[in-house]
C-alpha positions in Angstrom: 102.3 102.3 80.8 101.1 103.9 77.5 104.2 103.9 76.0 104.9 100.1 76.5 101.4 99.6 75.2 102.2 99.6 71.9 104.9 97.3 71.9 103.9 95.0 75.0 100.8 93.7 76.9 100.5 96.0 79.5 98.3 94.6 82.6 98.1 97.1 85.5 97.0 95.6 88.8 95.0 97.3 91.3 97.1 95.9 94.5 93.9 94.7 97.0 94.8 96.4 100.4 97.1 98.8 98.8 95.6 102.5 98.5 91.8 102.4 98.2 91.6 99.3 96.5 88.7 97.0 96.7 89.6 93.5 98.5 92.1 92.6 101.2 94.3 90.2 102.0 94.3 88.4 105.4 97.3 90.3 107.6 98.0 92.5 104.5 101.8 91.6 104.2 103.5 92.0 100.6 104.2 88.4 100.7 100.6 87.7 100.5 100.3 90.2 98.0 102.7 88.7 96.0 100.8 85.6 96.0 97.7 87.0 94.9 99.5 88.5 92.0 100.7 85.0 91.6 97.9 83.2 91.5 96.9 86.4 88.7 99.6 85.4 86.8 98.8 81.9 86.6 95.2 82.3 85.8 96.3 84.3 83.0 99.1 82.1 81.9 101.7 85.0 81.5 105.1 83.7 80.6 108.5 85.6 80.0 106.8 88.7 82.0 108.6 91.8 83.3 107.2 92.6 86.7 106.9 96.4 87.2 106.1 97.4 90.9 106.1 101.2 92.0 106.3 102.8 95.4 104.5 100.2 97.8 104.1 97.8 94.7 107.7 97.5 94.6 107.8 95.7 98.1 105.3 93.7 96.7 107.6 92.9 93.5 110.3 92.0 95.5 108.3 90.1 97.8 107.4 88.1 94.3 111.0 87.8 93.1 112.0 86.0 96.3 109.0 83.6 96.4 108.1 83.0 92.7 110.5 81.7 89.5 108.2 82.0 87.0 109.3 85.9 86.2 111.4 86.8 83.5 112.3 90.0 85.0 111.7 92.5 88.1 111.6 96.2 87.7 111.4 98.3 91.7 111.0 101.6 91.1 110.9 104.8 94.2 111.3 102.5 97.3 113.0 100.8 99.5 112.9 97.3 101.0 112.3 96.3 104.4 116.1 95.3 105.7 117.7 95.8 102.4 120.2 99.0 102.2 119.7 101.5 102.3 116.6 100.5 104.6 118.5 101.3 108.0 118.8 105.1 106.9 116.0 105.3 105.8 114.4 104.4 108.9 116.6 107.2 111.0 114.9 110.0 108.1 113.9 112.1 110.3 111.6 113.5 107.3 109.5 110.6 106.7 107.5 110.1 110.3 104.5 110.1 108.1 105.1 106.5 107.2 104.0 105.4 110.7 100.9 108.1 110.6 100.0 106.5 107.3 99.6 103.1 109.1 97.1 104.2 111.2 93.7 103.3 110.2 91.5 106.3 109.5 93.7 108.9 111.7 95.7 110.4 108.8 92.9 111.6 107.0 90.7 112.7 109.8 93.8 115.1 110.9 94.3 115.9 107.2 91.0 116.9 106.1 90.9 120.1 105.3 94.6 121.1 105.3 95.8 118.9 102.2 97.6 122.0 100.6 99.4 122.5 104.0 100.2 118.7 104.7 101.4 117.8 101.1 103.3 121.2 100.8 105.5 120.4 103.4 106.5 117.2 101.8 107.1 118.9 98.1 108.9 121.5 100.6 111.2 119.0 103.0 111.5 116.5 100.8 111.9 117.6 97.3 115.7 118.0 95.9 114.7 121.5 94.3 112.5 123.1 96.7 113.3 126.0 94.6 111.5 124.8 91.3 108.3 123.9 93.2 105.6 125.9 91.6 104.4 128.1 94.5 100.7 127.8 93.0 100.0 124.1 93.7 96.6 122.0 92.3 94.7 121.7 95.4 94.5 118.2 96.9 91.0 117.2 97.9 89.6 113.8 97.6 87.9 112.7 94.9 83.8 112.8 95.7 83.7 109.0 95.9 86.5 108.6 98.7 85.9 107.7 101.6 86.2 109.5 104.9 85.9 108.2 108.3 83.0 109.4 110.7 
């Protein structure tokens, strides 16, 4: 984002229901996501905009793309989309069971508190292309004071 900052307006939108943003959206699906960040767009009056969506904001931009005409361009970056290729293999990966944990409310962290270093180091272990170049002294992953934990 900084380095389109100086030669575009750069507007970075905190997805609500996505992460630990504030705000939901009733049933959470990237299709109403999309329209939130529609109705956004319109109050703002953006024309000729490039839509930039990353990890579960892609789903979101492609959710946009289908639905809205009003964008000028579509940028998906590190994800895939439900029942586009390569969505099917992705789903029989048997590396990434942890997007199923994730959707559990409140259980991934209360089984991960504590052992960050040990949960995200087998991902950067199983899932990275260079295991090899991992730094074995990783920054410790602990949440920031302000998150929030479940009783």
């Amino acid at each position: 984002m900084e380095a389109a900052a100086g030669t575009a307006r750069v507007i970075a939108i905190d997805l609500p229901g996505i992460g630990e943003s504030t705000g939901a959206v009733d049933g959470g699906s990237k299709r109403l996501i999309a329209r939130a960040v529609h109705e956004l767009v319109r109050t703002l009056g953006l024309t000729d905009f490039t839509l930039v969506g990353h990890d579960a904001g892609g789903m979101v931009a492609y959710s946009y793309l289908r639905q809205y005409s009003d964008v000028a361009r579509v940028v998906i970056m590190n994800t895939v989309i439900p029942g586009v290729d390569p969505w099917s293999e992705v789903l029989r990966n048997p590396y990434i069971w942890h997007f199923g944990l994730h959707a559990v409310p409140d259980l991934p962290e209360i089984l991960v508190q504590g052992r960050q270093a040990e949960y995200f180091g087998y991902f950067y272990d199983v899932l990275s292309p260079a295991p090899e170049k991992s730094p074995k002294t990783r920054a410790p992953h602990t949440p920031p004071p302000t998150a929030r934990m479940p009783p």
